[in-house]
N, C-alpha and C positions, 0 to 999 in steps of 0.2 A: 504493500500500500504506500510504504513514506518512499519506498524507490520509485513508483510510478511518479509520487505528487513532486520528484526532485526532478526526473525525466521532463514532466511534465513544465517544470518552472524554467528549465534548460534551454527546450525548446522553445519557448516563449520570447526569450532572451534572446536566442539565438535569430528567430524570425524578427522582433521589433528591430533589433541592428542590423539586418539586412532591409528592413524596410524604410530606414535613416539613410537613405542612398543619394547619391551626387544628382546636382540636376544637369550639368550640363554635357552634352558630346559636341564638345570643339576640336575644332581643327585650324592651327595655327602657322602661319609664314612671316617669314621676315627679309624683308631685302633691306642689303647693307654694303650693295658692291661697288657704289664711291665711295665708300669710305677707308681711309688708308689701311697700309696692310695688319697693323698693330692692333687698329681696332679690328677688324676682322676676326681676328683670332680671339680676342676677349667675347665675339658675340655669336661663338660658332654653334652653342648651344643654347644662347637667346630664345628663339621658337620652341624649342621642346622644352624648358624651364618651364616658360609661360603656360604653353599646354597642360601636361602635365598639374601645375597647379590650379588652371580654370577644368582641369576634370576629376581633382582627387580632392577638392574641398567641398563640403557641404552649406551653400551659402546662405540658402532660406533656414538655417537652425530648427527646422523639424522636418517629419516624416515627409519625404517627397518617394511616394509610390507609385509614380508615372511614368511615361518613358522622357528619358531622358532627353532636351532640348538640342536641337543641333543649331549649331553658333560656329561661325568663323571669325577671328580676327587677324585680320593681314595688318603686316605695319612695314613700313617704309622709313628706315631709318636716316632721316636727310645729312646732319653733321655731326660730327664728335668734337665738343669742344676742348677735352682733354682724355685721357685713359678711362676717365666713366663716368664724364657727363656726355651728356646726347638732346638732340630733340630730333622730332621726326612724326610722325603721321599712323593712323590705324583706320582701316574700313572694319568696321564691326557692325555684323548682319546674324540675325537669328529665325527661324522657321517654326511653325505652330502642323503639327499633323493635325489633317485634316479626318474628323469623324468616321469611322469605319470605311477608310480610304487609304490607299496606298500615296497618294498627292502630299503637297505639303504648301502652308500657306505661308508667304513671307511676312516676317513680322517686325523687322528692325533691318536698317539699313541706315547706317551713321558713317560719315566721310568729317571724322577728327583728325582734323589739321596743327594743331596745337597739344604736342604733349613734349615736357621735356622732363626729362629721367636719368637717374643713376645709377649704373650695373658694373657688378667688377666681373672678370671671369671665373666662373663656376660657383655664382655666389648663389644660395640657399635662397631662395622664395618664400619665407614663413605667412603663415594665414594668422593675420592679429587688426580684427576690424576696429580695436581700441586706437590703435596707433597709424599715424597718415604715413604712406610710403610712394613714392613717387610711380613704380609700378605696381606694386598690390592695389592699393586704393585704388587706383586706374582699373585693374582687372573685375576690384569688386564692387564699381560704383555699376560698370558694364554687365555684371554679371546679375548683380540684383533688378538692373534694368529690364535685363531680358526676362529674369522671370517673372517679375512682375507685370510685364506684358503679355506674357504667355496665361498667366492668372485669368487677369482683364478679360481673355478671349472668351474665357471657357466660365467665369463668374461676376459678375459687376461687381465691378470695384473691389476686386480682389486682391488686385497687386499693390494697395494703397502700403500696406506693411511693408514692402520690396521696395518701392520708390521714398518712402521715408527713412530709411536704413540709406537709401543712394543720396539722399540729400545730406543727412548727418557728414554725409563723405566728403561733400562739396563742402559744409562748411568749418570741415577741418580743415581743410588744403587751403581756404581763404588766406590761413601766417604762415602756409609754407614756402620754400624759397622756389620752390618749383609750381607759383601759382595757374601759371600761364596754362589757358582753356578751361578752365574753374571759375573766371570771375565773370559776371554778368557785364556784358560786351552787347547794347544795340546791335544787329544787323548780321554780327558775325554767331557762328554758333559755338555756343559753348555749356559744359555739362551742367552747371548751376541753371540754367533757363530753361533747360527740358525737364528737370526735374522737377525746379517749383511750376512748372506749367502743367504739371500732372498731378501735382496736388492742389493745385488751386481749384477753389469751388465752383468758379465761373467755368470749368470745362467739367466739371464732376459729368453732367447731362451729354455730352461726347463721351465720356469713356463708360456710363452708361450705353450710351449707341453701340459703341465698338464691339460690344456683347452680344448686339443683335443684329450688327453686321456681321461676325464669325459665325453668328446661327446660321444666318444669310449663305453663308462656304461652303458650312454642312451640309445644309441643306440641297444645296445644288448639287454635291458629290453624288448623293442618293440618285439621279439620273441614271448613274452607269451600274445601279444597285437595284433597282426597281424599274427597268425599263417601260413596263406598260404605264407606269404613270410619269415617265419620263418630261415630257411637256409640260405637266402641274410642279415640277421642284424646279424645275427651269426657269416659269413665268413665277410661282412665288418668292424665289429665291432672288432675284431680279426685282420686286417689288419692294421687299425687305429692305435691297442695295439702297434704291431710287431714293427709299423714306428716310435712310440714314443722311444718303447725301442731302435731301432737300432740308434736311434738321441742320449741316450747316450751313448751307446758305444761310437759313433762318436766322441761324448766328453769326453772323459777320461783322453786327456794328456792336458787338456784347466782348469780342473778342479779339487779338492785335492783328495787323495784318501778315505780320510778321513771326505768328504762334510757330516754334519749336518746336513742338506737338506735334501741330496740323503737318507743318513741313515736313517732319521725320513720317511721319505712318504716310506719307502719300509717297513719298519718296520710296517709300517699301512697296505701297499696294497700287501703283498706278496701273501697272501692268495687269495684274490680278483683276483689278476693276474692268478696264478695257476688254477682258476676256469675257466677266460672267455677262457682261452685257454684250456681248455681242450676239446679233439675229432683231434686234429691237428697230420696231417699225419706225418711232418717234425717238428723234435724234436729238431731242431737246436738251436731256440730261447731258449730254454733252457739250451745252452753253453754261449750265452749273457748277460743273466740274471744270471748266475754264477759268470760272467765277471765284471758284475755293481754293484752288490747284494752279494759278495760273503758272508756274513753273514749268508745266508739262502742255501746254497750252499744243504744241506743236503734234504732240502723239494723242491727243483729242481730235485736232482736227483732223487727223491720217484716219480717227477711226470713225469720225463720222462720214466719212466717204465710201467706208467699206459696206457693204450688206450685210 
C-alpha cells in the first residue's frame, strides 16, 4: 500500500516537471563577416549560445503544456567596437499553429535595428530576469513577447502577464549603459513603445479583436477538414476578418498613427490577410486596409486587381 502511495507520488513528480516544459523552438543565425578576424573568432559560437539559451529556459515560470512556439532570431552583427563590445541588428519572427492544421500563422515579425551588446568568447548565458544584461534581457524581453502573443491568439488578453514581465525589462535597461532601442524614440521603433502599447487600455479592445481574428484562421483551416461545408468556413471566416478590420478603422482617431502595435502585427499578417480574402467579390476592404496599413498600400492594390 505505502509502496504504491510512494510510486504513486513519484510519478506525479515526475509528470508535473515534464509538464514545466520550455516554450520556445528557435532557430538562431548570426552574420558577423565584416567584422575583423579577432572578433570572428570571439563570436564563433555567438548563434548557438543564444539558441541554446532561448530553448533551454522556461520563460512564462509555469506549466506550458503546449507545443512549443517556433521563433527565429537572425542578427546581423554590424561593428565591434573593441574585443566585446558590439552593436548590430536582429529580425525576430514567431508563428502560432494553426487549429487542427498542419499550416502555421505568422505572429511577430520585428526588424530591431538598434541593439548594442557585450560578449566575451565562450562566455556563459545565465537566465537571471532580476538582473539587466545586455543580451539576456534582449533575449527575454523577445521571448516573453512572443509568448504573450501567442496567448493573445488563443485567449483574450492573455498575454497581459508576458508583456508586463517584457516591460519591467525595458524599464531596467532605461540606467543601463547599453540603452540604445529601449528608450521611447517618436517614429523610430523601439522595445519600450511596443510594449507599453500593449498594455495600454486604449488598445485593450484590439487585442481583444486579435482573439477573434485567430478564431477567424481556424476557422478557415477547417475548409481543407470538412470539405462539404467548405464555402461556409471560407465566407465566415472572411466575415470574422472584415469585422476585425472595420473595428480598426473604427479606431483610428482613438489611436497614434504611428501605433507599434498596429505596425508590428500587420507587418506579420499582411500577407496572411491578403490570402484568406482572396475570391471576395467586393474589393472594398481593400481601401480599409490601405486606410490602417498604409505601409503595404502597394500589395493591396496588387490584390485588389487579382480575382
Amino acid at each position: 500500500m505505502y509502496r504504491q502511495l510512494f510510486l504513486l507520488i513519484i510519478l506525479s513528480f515526475v509528470v508535473s516537471q515534464t509538464a514545466l516544459g520550455q516554450e520556445l523552438n528557435a532557430t538562431v543565425t548570426a552574420d558577423y563577416r565584416n567584422l575583423p578576424v579577432m572578433n570572428k573568432e570571439s563570436l564563433i559560437r555567438f548563434a548557438d549560445d543564444i539558441q541554446t539559451y532561448l530553448n533551454s529556459n522556461k520563460f512564462s515560470g509555469a506549466d506550458w503544456s503546449y507545443d512549443r512556439i517556433n521563433c527565429t532570431f537572425n542578427i546581423a552583427v554590424a561593428t565591434a567596437q573593441d574585443e566585446v563590445n558590439y552593436t548590430g541588428q536582429i529580425v525576430v519572427t514567431s508563428q502560432r499553429k494553426i487549429y487542427k492544421s498542419l499550416d502555421f500563422s505568422p505572429m511577430l515579425r520585428v526588424f530591431d535595428n538598434t541593439w548594442s551588446f557585450a560578449y566575451e568568447k565562450n562566455q556563459t548565458l545565465y537566465f537571471n530576469p532580476q538582473v539587466f544584461n545586455s543580451i539576456t534581457s534582449l533575449l527575454n524581453y523577445y521571448a516573453l513577447l512572443i509568448i504573450g502573443l501567442e496567448c493573445d491568439s488563443w485567449e483574450k488578453l492573455s498575454g497581459t502577464t508576458f508583456f508586463s514581465r517584457a516591460s519591467d525589462i525595458s524599464l531596467m535597461a532605461q540606467s543601463s549603459s547599453t540603452s540604445s532601442g529601449w528608450i521611447s524614440n517618436t517614429g523610430n521603433f523601439n522595445r519600450r513603445d511596443l510594449v507599453e502599447n500593449l498594455l495600454s487600455e486604449k488598445y485593450r479592445v484590439i487585442r481583444e479583436g486579435v482573439g477573434d481574428y485567430h478564431y477567424a484562421i481556424d476557422m478557415y483551416a477547417q475548409k481543407n477538414i470538412n470539405t462539404a461545408k467548405r464555402d461556409v468556413y471560407v465566407q465566415k471566416s472572411q466575415e470574422k476578418i472584415i469585422a476585425f478590420l472595420k473595428l480598426l478603422e473604427s479606431l483610428q482617431s482613438k489611436i497614434e498613427s504611428r501605433s507599434l502595435y498596429l505596425r508590428t502585427f500587420f507587418d506579420a499578417k499582411y500577407g496572411e490577410i491578403i490570402d484568406r480574402l482572396r475570391g471576395l467579390k467586393d474589393k472594398d476592404i481593400y481601401k480599409t486596409l490601405k486606410l490602417i496599413d498604409p505601409a503595404h498600400t502597394a500589395k493591396y492594390d496588387e490584390a485588389m486587381k487579382n480575382p
